[in-house]
C-alpha positions as CSV (number, residue, x, y, z in Angstrom):
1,X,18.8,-6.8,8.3
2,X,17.0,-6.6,4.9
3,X,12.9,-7.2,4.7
4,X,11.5,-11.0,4.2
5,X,10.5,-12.4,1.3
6,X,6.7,-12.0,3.1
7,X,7.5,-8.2,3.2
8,X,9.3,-8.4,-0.3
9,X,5.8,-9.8,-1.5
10,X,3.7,-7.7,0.1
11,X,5.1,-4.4,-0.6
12,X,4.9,-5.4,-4.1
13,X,1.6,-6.6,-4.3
14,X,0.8,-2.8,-2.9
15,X,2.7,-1.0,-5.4
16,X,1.7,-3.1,-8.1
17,X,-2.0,-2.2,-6.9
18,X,-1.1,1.4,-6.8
19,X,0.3,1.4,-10.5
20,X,-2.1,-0.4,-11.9
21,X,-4.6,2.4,-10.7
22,X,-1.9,4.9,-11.7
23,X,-2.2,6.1,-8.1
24,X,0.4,8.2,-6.5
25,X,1.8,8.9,-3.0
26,X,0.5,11.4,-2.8
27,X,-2.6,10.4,-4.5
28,X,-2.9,7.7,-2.1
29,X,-2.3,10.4,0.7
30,X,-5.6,12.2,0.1
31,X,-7.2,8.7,-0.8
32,X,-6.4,7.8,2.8
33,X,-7.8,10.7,4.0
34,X,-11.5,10.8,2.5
35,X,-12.1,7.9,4.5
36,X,-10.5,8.8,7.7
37,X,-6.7,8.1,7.9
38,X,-4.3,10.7,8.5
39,X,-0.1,9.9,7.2
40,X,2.0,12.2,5.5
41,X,3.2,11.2,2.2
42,X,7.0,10.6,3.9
43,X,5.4,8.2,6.0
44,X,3.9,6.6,3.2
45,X,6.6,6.7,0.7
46,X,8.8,5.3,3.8
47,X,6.3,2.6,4.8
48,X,6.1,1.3,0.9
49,X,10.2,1.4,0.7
50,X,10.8,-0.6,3.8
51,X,8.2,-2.9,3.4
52,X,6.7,-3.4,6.4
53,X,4.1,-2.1,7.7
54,X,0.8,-3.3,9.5
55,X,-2.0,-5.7,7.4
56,X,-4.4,-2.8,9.1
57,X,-2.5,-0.3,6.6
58,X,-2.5,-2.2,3.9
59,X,-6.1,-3.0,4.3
60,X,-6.9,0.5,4.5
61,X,-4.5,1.0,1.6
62,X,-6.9,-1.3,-0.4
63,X,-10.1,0.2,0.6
64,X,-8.8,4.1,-0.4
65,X,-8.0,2.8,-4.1
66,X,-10.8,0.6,-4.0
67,X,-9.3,-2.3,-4.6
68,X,-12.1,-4.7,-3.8
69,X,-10.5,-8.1,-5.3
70,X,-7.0,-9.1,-5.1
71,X,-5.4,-12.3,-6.3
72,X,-2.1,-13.5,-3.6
73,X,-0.2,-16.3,-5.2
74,X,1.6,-17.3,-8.6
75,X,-0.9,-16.9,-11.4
């Protein structure tokens, strides 16, 4: 069974976040890290290709690139 189109989105709107910051796996890895959240950057790079993954992950995603403002919907 492939992902959603609600996983499709929101595994885009992560990576999109993460290359607009130019921000690597492993980058994010040791972002993750400095404010308390251990994953290997498999788990990472597996989380981001399946698309799913928790909205506590992404949230904590979000706060390691600091990523305070984020725009959901068409523009």
């Amino acid at each position: 069974m492939g992902i959603s189109k609600w996983e499709h989105d929101v595994k885009g709107l992560l990576k999109a976040e993460l290359s607009r910051k130019g921000i690597s796996h492993s980058d994010l890895v040791e972002r993750l890290a400095g404010i308390g959240v251990t994953v290997t950057k498999a788990s990472v790079a597996s989380k981001l290709s399946r698309g799913s993954f928790s909205a506590a992950f992404l949230l904590q995603c979000l706060r390691a690139i600091g990523c305070d403002h984020l725009m959901v919907g068409p523009n």
